[in-house]
C-alpha positions as CSV (number, residue, x, y, z in Angstrom):
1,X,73.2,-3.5,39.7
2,X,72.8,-4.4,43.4
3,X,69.4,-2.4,44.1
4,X,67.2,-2.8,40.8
5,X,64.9,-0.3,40.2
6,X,61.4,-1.1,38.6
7,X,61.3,0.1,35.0
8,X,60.4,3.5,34.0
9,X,58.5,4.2,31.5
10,X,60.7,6.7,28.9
11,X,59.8,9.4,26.3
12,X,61.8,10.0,23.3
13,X,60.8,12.7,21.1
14,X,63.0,11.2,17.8
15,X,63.3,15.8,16.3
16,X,65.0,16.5,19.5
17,X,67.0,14.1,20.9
18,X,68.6,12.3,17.7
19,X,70.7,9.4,18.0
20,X,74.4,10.7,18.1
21,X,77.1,8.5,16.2
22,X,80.4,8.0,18.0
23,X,83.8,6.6,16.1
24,X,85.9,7.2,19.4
25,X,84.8,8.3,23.2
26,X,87.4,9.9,25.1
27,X,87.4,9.4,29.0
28,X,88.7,11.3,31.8
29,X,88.5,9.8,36.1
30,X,89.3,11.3,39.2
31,X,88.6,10.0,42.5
32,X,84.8,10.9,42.2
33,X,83.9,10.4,38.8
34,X,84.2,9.8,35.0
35,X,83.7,12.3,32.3
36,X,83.6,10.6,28.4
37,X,83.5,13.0,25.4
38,X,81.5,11.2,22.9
39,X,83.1,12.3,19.2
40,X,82.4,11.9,15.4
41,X,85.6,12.4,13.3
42,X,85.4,14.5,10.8
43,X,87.0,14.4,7.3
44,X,90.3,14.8,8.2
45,X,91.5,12.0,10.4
46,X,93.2,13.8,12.9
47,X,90.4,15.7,13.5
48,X,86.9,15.3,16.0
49,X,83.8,16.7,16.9
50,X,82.3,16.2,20.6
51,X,78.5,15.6,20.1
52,X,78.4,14.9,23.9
53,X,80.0,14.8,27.2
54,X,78.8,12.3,29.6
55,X,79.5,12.6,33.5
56,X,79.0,9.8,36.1
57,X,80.3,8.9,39.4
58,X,82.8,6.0,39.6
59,X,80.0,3.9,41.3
60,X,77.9,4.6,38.7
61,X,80.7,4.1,36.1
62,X,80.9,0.6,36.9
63,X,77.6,-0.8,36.8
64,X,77.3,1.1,33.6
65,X,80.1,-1.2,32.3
66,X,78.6,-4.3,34.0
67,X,75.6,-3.9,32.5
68,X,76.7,-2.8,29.6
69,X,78.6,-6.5,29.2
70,X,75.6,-8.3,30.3
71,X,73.5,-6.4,27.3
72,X,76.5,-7.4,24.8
73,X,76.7,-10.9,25.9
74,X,73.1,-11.9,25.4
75,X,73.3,-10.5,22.3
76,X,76.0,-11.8,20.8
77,X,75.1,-15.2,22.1
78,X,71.3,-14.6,20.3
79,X,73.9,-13.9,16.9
80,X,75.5,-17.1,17.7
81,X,78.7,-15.1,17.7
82,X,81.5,-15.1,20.3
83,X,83.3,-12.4,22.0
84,X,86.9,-11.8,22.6
């Protein structure tokens, strides 16, 4: 990101805010924003269950997926693995 922000401090209470599994994310745009609908299939496999929906603006959108490649490059490269 262009402007970083010093680090805040965060607070995760582990009983209510649980770590939600995703097998697929489906993802929505318009001209102001993204919407993805994080989902966990379910036994049958044409079926899903959102856990989540996740808005952003398209600004925001992309440095989420910049950083999100720096994050996954460093570390792979501490695996010693390559990406595609």
């Amino acid at each position: 990101m262009k402007n970083k922000k010093p680090a805040i401090a965060l607070s995760v209470n582990p009983d209510s805010t649980p770590i939600l599994y995703t097998d697929e994310i489906h993802m929505s745009t318009n001209d102001y924003g993204v919407v993805m609908d994080i989902v966990q299939k379910m036994g049958d496999p044409n079926q899903g269950r959102v856990v989540a929906r996740v808005g952003m603006s398209r600004d925001h959108a992309i440095a989420f997926t910049q950083e999100l490649g720096k994050l996954l490059l460093i570390t792979e490269k501490k695996k010693g693995q390559k990406l595609n």
